[in-house]
N, C-alpha and C positions, 0 to 999 in steps of 0.2 A: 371232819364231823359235819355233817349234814344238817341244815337248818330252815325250815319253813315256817309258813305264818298258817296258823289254825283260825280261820273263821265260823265262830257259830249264830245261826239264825236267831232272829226275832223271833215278829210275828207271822214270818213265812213258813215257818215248822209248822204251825196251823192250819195253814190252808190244805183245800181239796182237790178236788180234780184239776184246777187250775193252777196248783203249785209250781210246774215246772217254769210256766209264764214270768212268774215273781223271782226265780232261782237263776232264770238267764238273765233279766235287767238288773237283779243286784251284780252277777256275774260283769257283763258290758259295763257298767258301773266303777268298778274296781278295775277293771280293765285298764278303761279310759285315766282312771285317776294316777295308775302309779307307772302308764304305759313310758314317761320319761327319766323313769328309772331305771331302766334296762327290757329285757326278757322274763316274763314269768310265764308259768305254766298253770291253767287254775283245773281244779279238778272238784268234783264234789262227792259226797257218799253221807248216808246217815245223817242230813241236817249239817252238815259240814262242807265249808269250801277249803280246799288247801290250796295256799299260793306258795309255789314253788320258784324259787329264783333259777336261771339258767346259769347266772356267772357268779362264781362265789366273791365276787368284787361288787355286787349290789348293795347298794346301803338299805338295810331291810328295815333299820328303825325308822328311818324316813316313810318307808312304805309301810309300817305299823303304822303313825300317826297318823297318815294320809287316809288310811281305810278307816280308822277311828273315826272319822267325822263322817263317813260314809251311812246313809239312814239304810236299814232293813238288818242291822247286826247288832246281836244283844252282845257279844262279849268277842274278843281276839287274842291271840298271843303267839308270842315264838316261841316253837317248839324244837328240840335236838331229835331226829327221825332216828331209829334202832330197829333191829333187827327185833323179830319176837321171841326171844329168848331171854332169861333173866340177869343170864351172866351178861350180856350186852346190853341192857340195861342200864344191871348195876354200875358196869363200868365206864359208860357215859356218862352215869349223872354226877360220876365225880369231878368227871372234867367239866363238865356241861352248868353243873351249879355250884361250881366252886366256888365264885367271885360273891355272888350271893349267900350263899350257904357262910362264907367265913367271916362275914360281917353282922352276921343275926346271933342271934341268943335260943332263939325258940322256934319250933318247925312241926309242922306234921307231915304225913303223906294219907295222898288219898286215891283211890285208885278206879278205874272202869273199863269194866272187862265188855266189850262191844262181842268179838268174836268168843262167843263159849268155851271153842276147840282146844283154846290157853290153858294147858294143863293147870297154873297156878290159879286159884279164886280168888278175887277182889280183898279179902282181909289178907292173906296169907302173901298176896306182894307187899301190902304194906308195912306190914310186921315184918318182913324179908328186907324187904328196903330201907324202910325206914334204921332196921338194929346194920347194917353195911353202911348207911351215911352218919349215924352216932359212934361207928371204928373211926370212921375218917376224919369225922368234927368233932372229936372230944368236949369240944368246951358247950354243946349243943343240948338243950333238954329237950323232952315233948311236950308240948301242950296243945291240947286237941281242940281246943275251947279258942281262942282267943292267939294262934300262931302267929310271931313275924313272917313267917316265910312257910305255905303252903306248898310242898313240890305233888304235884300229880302226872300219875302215869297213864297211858291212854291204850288199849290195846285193842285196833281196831282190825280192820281186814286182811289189809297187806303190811302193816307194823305196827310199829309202837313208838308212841309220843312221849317224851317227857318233857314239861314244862313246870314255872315254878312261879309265875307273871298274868293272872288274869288281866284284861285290859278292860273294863267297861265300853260297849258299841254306845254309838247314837243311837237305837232303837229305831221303833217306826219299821216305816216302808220305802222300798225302794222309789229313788225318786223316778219318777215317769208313769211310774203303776198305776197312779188314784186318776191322769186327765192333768190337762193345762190350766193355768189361773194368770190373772194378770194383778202381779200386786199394785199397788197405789204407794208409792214410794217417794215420802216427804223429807229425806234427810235427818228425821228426828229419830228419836229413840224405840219410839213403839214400833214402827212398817218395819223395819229389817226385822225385828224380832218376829211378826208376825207372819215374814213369807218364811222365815227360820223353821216357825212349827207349823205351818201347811205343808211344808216341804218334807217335814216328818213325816207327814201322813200320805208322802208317796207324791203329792202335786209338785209337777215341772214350774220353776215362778219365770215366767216374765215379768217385767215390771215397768213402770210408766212414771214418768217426774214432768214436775209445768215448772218453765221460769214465765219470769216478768222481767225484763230486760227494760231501761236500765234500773226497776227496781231490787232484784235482784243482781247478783255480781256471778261472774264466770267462778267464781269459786266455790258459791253455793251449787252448782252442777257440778265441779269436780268433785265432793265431798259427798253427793250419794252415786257419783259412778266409781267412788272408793268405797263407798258402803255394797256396790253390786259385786266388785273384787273379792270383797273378803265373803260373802257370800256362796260364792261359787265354790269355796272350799266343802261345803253340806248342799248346795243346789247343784252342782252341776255348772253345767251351759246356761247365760241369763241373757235375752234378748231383750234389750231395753231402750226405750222410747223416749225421746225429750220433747214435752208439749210448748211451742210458743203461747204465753198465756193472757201477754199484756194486754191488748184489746179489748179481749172479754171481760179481764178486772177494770177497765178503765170505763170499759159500758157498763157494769153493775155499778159502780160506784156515781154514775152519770145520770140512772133512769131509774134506781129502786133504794127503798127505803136501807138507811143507813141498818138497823138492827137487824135487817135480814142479808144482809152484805155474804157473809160467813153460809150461812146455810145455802144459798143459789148461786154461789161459788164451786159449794162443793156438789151439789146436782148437776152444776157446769163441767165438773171434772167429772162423774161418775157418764156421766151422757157420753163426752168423749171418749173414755177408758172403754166402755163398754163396745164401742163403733173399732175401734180401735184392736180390743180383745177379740172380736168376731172374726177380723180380718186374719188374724194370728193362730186359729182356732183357739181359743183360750173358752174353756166354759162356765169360769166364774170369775170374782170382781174378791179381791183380798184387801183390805181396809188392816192398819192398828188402831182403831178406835175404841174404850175403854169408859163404858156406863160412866158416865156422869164428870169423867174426868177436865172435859175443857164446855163449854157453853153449846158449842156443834153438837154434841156426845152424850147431851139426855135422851131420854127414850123418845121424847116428843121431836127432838132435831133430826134423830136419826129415823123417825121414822118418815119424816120428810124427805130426807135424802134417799132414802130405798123407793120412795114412791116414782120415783124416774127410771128405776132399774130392770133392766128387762132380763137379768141374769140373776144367779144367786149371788149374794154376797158374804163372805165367809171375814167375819172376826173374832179372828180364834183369842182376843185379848179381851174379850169383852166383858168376862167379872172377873179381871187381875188387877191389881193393884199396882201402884209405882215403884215401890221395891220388889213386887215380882219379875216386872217385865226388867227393870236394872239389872237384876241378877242376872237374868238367862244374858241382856244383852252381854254383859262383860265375859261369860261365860264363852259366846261364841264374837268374843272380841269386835265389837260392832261400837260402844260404849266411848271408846276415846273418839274415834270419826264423827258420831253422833254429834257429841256436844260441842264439837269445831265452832265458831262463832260467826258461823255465815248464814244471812237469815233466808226460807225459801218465800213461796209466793204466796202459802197459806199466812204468813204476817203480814202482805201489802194492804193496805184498807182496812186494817181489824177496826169491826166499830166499837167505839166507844162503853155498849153498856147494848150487848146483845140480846135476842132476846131466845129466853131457854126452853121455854113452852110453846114454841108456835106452831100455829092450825094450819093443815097444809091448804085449804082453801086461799090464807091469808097470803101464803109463800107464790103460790101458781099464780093469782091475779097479780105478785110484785113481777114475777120473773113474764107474765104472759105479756106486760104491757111496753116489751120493747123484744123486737124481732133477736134474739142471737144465733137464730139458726144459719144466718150465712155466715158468721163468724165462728160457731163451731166448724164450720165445713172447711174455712178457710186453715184453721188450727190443724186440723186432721191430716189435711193436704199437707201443710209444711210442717208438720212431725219426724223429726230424724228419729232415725236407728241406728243403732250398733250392738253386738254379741261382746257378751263378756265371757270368756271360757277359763276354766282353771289351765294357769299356766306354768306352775312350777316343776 
């Protein structure tokens, strides 16, 4: 018995003239993700991708979960492939959803007839089917409202589908599609979430992290290049940057006012990020920053810190709440790394009693009156790099 994974589009079934663009880099996508899995064969028709395994020794549940986290797919599943005829069908779906079927109470069928030419109509398989799997499952009722177990039959070009397993996609868009971003990646809870749903909308994430050595520890860096790891399961490929930062925190804290420490910190990072992002082509700046949530994060701080920025800046968190962004974290398993107990650089200097309204006039005369342009430059130059790729 024959068995493939049905991929159905997003918001790629939308598009225009440009469709095919978005149906090869989801294609390359999936590719690349389940390529250590064996041989598959991908094929598409009707808003549909089929991945076809070559060896029936492929473990396909792994390569369900795998495209599951893949962005540009509203829904997946495995499917038993049939001949188009009813009696092969029926006769598959006995063996095909047995394990399932004998363990439910309640069932419908629902059916979609793609090729016309299928003598049967879409009620008339189901009624057909459905009364051949209540011979078989005796102890099975229907309920059309509110079923344990949906089986649907698919009858499209060259066969027929039956499956009985919707799977919910990531949504979104393939990643690569939207352009490159460089996220801003502090090891806390909000950044992974936030290059999580850029990434939805199709942007490849790079990402960039600063220590302060010896204020920070080697393990605060290893805890967001485990936050880039588990990322690459919904991102892809993550090129990611470790900024040396100590200097510059040790000259702010040296030549400008204690309350404004935080905010010409972070214009310190965003200057860099951005010099940085250019080089990468990246052509935006991705922050988890969240109105009003820490003193940096009013509209008056942030909008001092965008005044250095010569790119867009995209926070996609920015009227979410703490238990929203918790959620999605634990969702795409970021939540336990997260709150590891290692501090990064954004705690070194926090001042005492910040300030939350400040004028950017007041910020540019603290940060003008001591040169850190040769010290950004210096940062930049000894910035490592390393790629994180999905490697399972």
């Amino acid at each position: 018995m024959k068995e493939i994974i049905l991929v159905k589009y997003g918001e790629i079934a939308l598009k225009g003239l440009n469709k095919n663009t978005f149906e090869d880099m989801l294609t390359k996508n999936i590719k690349r993700r389940i390529k250590s899995l064996g041989k598959f064969v991908c094929t598409r028709a009707q808003s549909t991708l089929y991945i076809t395994p070559e060896d029936d020794s492929t473990d396909l549940q792994e390569a369900v979960n795998r495209i599951s986290k893949i962005f540009g797919i509203a829904a997946l599943c495995r499917a038993c492939v049939c001949e188009k005829d009813f009696s092969d069908i029926r006769e598959k779906s006995y063996e095909y959803l047995s394990e399932i079927l004998t363990y439910a109470k309640t069932f419908k069928v629902t059916a979609k007839r793609s090729d016309k030419a299928f003598p049967m109509k879409s009620p008339e398989i189901c009624m057909e089917l459905g009364g051949a799997l209540l011979e078989k499952f005796p102890h099975l009722t229907v309920d059309v409202k509110n079923p344990e177990v949906t089986v649907t039959v698919e009858i499209r070009d060259t066969n027929a589908y039956i499956h009985a397993e919707n799977i919910k996609g990531a949504g979104g868009l393939p990643v690569g599609s939207s352009g490159k971003a460089m996220l801003l990646l502090s090891g806390g809870i909000d950044s992974p979430v936030a290059g999580w749903m850029m990434a939805k909308r199709g942007v490849h994430i790079a990402a960039i992290h600063y220590v302060s050595p010896p204020y920070t520890s080697d393990r605060a860096q290893l805890k967001v290049e485990q936050l880039c790891e588990k990322l690459t399961d919904y991102c892809g490929g993550i090129a990611f940057y470790c900024v040396p930062f100590t200097e510059l925190q040790e000259a702010i804290k040296d030549n400008c006012p204690e309350e404004f420490f935080t905010i010409i910190m972070r214009r310190l990072m965003m200057e860099i990020a951005q010099r940085i992002a250019a080089d990468d082509g990246c052509l935006a700046l991705i922050t988890g920053e969240s109105v009003g949530q820490v003193a940096s994060q009013t509209m008056a701080a942030i909008g001092c810190t965008d005044a250095v920025c010569r790119m867009p800046v995209f926070r996609p968190l920015i009227g979410m709440d703490k238990t929203e962004i918790i959620e999605i974290a634990r969702k795409i398993d970021t939540f336990e790394t997260s709150t590891l107990p290692y501090e990064d650089c954004c705690t070194v200097f926090t001042p005492k009693h910040p300030k939350v309204r400040p004028l950017l006039a007041d910020i540019e005369k603290a940060q003008n009156s001591f040169d850190f342009e040769p010290l950004i430059k210096k940062a930049v130059e000894n910035t490592e790099m390393k790629v994180f790729n999905f490697s399972r």
